[in-house]
Structures are given as C-alpha cells and as structure tokens.
C-alpha positions in Angstrom: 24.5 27.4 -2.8 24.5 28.5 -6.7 21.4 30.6 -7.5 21.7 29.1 -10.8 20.0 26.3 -9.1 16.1 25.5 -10.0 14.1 23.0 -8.1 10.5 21.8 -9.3 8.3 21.6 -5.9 5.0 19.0 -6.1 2.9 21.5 -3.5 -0.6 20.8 -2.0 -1.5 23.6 0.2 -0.7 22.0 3.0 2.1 23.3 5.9 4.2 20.7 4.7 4.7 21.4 1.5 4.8 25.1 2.1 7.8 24.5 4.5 9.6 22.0 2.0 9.7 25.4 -0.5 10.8 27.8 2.3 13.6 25.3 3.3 15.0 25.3 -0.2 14.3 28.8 -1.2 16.6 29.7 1.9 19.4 28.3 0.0 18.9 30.4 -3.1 17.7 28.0 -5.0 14.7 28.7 -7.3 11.7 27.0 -6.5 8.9 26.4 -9.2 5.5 24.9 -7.4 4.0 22.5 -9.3 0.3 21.5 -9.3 -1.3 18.5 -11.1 -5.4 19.2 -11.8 -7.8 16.8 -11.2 -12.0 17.3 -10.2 -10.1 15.1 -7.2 -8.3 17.7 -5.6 -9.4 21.5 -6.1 -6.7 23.8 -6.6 -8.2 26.8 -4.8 -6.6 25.8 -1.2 -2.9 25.3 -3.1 -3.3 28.7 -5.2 -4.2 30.5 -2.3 -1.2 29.7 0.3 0.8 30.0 -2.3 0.6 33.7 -3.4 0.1 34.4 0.5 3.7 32.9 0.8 4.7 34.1 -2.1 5.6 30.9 -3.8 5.4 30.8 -7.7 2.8 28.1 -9.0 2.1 26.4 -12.4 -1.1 24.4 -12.4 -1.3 21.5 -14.8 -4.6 20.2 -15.9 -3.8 16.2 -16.1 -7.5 14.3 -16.0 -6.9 12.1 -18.8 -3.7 10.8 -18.1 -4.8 10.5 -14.6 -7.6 8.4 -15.5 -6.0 5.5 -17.1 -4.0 5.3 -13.7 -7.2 5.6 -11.4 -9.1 3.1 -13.9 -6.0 0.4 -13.0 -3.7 1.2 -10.3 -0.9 -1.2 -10.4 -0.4 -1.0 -6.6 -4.3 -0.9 -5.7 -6.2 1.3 -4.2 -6.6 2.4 -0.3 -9.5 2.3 1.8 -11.6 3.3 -0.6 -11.0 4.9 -4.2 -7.2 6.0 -3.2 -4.6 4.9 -5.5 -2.0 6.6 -2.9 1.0 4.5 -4.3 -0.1 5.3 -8.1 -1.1 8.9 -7.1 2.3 9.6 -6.0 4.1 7.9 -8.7 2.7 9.5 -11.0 3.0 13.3 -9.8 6.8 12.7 -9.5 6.4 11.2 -13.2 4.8 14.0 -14.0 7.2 16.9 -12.1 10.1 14.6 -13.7 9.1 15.6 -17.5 8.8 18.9 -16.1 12.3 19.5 -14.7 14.1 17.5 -17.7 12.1 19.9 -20.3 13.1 23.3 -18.5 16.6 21.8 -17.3 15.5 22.2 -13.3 18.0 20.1 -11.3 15.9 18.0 -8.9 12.4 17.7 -7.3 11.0 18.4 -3.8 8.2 17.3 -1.8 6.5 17.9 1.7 6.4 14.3 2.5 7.2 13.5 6.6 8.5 9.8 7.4 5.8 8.6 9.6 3.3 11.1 9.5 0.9 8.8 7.8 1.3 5.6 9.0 0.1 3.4 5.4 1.6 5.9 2.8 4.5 7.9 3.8 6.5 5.0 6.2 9.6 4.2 4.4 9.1 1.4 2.7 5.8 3.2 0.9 8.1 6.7 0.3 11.2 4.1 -1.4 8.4 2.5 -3.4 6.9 5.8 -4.8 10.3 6.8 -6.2 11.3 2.8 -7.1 8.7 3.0 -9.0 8.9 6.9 -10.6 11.9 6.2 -12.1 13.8 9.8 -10.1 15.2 8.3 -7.2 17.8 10.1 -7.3 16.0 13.4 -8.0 13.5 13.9 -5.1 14.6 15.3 -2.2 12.5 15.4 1.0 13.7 18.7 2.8 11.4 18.1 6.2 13.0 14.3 7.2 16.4 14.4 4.6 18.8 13.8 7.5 16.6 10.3 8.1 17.3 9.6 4.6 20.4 8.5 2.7 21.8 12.0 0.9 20.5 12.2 -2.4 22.2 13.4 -5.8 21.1 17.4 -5.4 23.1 17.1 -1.8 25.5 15.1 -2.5 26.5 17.2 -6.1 26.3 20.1 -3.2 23.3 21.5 -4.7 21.5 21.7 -1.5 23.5 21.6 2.0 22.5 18.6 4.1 22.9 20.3 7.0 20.2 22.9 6.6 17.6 20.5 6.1 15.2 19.2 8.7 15.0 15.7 10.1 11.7 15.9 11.3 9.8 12.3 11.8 6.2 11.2 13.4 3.0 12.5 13.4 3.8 15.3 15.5 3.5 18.9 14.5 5.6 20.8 16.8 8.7 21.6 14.7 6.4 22.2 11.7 4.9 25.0 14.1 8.3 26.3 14.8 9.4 26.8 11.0 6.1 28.3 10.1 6.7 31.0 12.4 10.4 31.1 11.4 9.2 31.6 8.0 6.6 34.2 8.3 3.7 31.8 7.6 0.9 33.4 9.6 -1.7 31.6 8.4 -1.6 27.7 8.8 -3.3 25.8 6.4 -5.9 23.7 8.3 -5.2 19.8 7.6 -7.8 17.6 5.8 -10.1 18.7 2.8 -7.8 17.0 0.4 -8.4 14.5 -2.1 -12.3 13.2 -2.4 -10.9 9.9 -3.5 -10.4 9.1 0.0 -14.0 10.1 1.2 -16.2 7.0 1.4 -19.1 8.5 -0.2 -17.6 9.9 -3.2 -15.9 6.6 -3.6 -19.1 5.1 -3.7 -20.5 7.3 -6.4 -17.3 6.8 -8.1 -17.5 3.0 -8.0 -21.4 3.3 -10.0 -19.5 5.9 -12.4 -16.6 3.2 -13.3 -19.0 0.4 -13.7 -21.1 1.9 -16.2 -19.2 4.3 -17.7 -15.7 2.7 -17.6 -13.0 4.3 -20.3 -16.1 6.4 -20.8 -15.9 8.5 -17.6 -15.0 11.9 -18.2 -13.7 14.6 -16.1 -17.2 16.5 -16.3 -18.5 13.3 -14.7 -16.1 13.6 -11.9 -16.7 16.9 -11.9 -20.5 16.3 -10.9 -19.3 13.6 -8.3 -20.1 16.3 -5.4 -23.2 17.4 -6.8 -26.8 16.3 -6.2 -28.4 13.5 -5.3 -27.5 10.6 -7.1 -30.4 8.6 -8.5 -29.4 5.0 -10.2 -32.3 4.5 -12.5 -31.8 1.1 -13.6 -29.3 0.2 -16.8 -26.6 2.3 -16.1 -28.5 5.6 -16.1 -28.1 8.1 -13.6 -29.9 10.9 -12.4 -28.7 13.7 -10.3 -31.0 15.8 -8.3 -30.1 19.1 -7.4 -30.4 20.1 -3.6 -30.1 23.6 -2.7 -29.8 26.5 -5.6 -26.3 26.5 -6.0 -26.2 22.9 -6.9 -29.3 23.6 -9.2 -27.1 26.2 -10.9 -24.2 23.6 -11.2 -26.3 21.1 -13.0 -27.5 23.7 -15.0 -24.0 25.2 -15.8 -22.5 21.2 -16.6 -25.7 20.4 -19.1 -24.7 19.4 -22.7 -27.5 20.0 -25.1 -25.8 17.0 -27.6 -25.8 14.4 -24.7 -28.1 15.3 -21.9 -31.7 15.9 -20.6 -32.3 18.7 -18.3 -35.3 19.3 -16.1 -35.9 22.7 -14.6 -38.8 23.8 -12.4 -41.7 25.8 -14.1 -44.3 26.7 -11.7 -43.4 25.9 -8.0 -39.5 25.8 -6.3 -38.2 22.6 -7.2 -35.1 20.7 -7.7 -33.4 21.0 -11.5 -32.3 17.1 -12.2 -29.9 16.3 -14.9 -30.0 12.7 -17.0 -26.4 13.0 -18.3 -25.1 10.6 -21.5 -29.3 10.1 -22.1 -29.2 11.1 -25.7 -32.8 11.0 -27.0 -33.8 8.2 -24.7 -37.4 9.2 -23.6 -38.0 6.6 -21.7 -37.1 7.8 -17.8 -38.3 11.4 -18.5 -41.8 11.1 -16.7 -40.3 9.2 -13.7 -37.5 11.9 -13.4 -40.0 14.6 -13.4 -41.7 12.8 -10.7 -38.6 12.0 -8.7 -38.1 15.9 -8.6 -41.8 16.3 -8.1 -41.1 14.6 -4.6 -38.3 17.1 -4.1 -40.1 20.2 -5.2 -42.8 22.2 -3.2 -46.0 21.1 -4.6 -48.2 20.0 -2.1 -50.0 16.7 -1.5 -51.6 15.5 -4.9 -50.6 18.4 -6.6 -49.0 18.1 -10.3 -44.8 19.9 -10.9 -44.6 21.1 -13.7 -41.2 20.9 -15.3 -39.4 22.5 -18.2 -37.9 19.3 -20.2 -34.9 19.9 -22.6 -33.7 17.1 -24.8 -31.1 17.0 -27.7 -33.7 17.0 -29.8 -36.9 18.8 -28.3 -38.3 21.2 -25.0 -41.6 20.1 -23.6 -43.3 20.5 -20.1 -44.4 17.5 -18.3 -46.5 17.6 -15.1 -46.5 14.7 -12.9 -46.9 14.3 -8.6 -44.5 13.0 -6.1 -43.0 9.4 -6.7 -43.3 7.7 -3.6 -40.4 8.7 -1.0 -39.5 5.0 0.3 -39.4 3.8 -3.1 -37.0 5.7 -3.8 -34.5 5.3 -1.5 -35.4 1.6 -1.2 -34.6 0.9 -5.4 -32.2 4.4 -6.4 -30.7 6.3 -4.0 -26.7 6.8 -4.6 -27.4 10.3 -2.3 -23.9 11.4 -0.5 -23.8 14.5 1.8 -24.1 17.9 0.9 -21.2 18.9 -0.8 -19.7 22.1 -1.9 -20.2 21.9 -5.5 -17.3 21.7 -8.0 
C-alpha cells in the first residue's frame, strides 16, 4: 500500500477501535485518531490507550454543535438520553470535514456487525453512513469482508484481504489481534458515554426542561456532581457530597451568575444555586438543606459563608427536615466521579 496514504480514525478507547488503527497502520497507511469532546464522554480513557499504543490523537472540543443535535435528534433517542443514530452521524460528519480539509483519503471506525444488537446491526451501521453523507469513505477494518468493498479498497488504497471479518458479540478474535499487536493492556469495556446511564439521563431530562437552548456545557459538566436538589421554578441546587465534589462546585462557581454556600464553622456540604443571579429568595432554605447535610448536631445552627453576584453574608439556620426533602426535591444520582 502507498504510504502516501492518510486515514482519519473516530477512536474511543476501546479494543475495538484500537485494533481498527493497528489493522490499517499495518498497511502503511497513516493513521490520525480523532476524538470529538463532550462532558458526555471523558477523554482521559481514549488519551491514555492511545499513547500506550502509540497512536497519534487530535481531541476536538465540539459541545455546542453537539448540543443542537442532543436537544433534537432526528432519529430519537435510546433507552434513555442516547441519540446513538445522531451520535454517530454526526462524528463521521465531523471526521468528514476533517479529512476533506487536510486531504486524508478515507475514515475508519471500530464498529463490529452484531456486537450491539440495537446500534451496530446492519441496517443501523448503513443508516449512520446514509445519513453522514461518506458512504463511501468509512471503512470498517474489524467486519470489512461482511461488507460490500468500499471506495479506499476498491481504489486499492487498503487491501481487502488483510482486513478482518469479525461478527457477533464474541471477543475471541479481538483477543487474538490484541496480542498480535502488542496491546498488553486491554481496555476494560463499559464507562463510556453517561448519556446512556439512567440517572444522568434523568438529571439531564430536569436540565433540558428548564434550561432548554440555555444548557451549557458547564451544566453538563456538573451533571455527575452533587446531589441534585429541584427547588421549585426551574431552580436547581446541587449539594456537594464528599470533599472532592465540594472542590468541584467550588471550582465551576461564576461570581456573575451563581450563589455559593461554603461551610463556616462545622464540616458541611458547599451547595451551588447555579443561573440564580441576585435572586435571594431560596438562600435561607439552601443553607438549611446543607444544614441537614453538614455535622451540626440536633438543634444546632450551620453557619454558612453566602456569596452572591452582588454581596457575601453568613447565614445560620438548622437542619430542613430529611423526608421533606426527598419527598418534594431530590434529583440525587449516585456517587459519581466528578468531571
């Protein structure tokens, strides 16, 4: 194969996307990884395996585009908040822009016919790249010989027969290359995209409904954070639960938009009101709310350092009732692992 050849890779992190490169980068082609930022997906797993397999990466940040796609999916959404269809679509849009502007020759992808029965059977892989507009650019090096030959093997760009034809849910083969290839460490499966995790969805959902074109990627950002606290006209408030996310919510404040409570006297939770402005209204109940969380004692008073836009203040109040509040406002997910 030409070595003048240069190939634009959507990677994950995952085995399979790791193989894809390897497969191609056997033929001499150049392979470029590309990586498309969201809060949705962290990059940390994907930058990782790839300098370990020595795999060059460009990360793209991409929320806002990304949003208007999430906000109306044209092929809905999955379970829960996963546009899978969209999501795909718009990667291989995305890796398409790339590749034209740099004058790369076709894209790859990691995706295995049948390994996931709703989005990567074949009528959902010929949608994705109906719908991209580059059928005829994406190649699939881990099932090609399932597929019809595309444009980079039939232009002899890539030899057919060197690819893998590799179907199902099982992992053997994928086993067998990775140790062909010198991947030691196997990325473990899972951990992916928090749109498909019910809770987050959930929080999601509250964001979208109140904040709409609004949302932004700090928002999203914050969707692992806290406990989540619907006060009643759109108004959140997020409750920190261990140190680390106290440091988070302190980190993510925004003196123009925000009000911030931070513990003064005892341990205690911080709590964040974000998009509250100068509305004073729900300060007292918040610092009560963290009261509950903090560790005063019976009818003891928190004491909490409040900063507005405008103003800092302490405010004292005791615990707000515990089944009130997860009767009326708790949005709480799991512990999470910050942002």
């Amino acid at each position: 194969m030409s070595t003048n050849t240069k190939c634009a890779a959507l990677v994950s992190g995952g085995l399979d996307s790791l193989l894809a490169v390897k497969l191609i980068q056997e033929q001499g082609i150049f392979v470029q990884g590309l990586f498309f930022e969201t809060p949705f997906f962290s990059m940390k797993k994907v930058k990782y395996h790839c300098e370990k397999n020595s795999i060059p990466l460009l990360v793209i940040p991409c929320f806002e585009e990304y949003k208007k796609m999430l906000l109306n999916p044209a092929s809905g959404y999955g379970k829960h908040m996963n546009p899978c269809i969209d999501c795909h679509v718009f990667m291989l849009k995305k890796a398409a822009e790339y590749i034209h502007e740099k004058g790369f020759d076709f894209i790859i992808t990691g995706e295995v016919l049948g390994e996931r029965p709703m989005s990567q059977n074949r009528n959902s892989l010929n949608r994705v790249i109906n719908l991209s507009g580059v059928r005829d650019l994406v190649l699939r090096p881990l099932s090609a010989r399932h597929m019809k030959p595309t444009k980079p093997e039939l232009d002899g760009l890539v030899d057919r027969e060197r690819l893998e034809a590799i179907k199902g849910r099982g992992r053997k083969r994928q086993y067998e290359l990775a140790e062909k290839y010198g991947i030691k460490e196997i990325p473990q499966p899972g951990g992916g995209c928090l749109l498909t995790d019910k809770n987050i969805s959930e929080r999601l959902r509250f964001l979208i409904s109140t904040r709409k074109e609004g949302l932004t990627e700090r928002d999203t950002r914050l969707l692992k954070v806290g406990r989540y606290l619907h006060l009643g006209k759109g108004q959140l408030l997020i409750v920190g639960r261990n140190e680390k996310e106290n440091d988070i919510l302190t980190e993510k404040y925004r003196k123009e938009t925000d009000i911030l409570f931070e513990p003064v006297l005892y341990p205690g939770p911080s709590a964040l009101l974000p998009h509250a402005g100068n509305d004073e209204s729900l300060i007292s109940f918040s610092v009560s709310i963290c009261a509950r969380y903090s560790d005063i004692k019976g009818d003891e008073k928190a004491v909490y350092k409040v900063s507005t836009p405008v103003r800092e203040f302490e405010v004292k109040s005791v615990k707000a009732d515990d089944e009130e509040i997860k009767k009326r406002f708790d949005l709480t997910v799991k512990s999470g692992d910050g942002c």
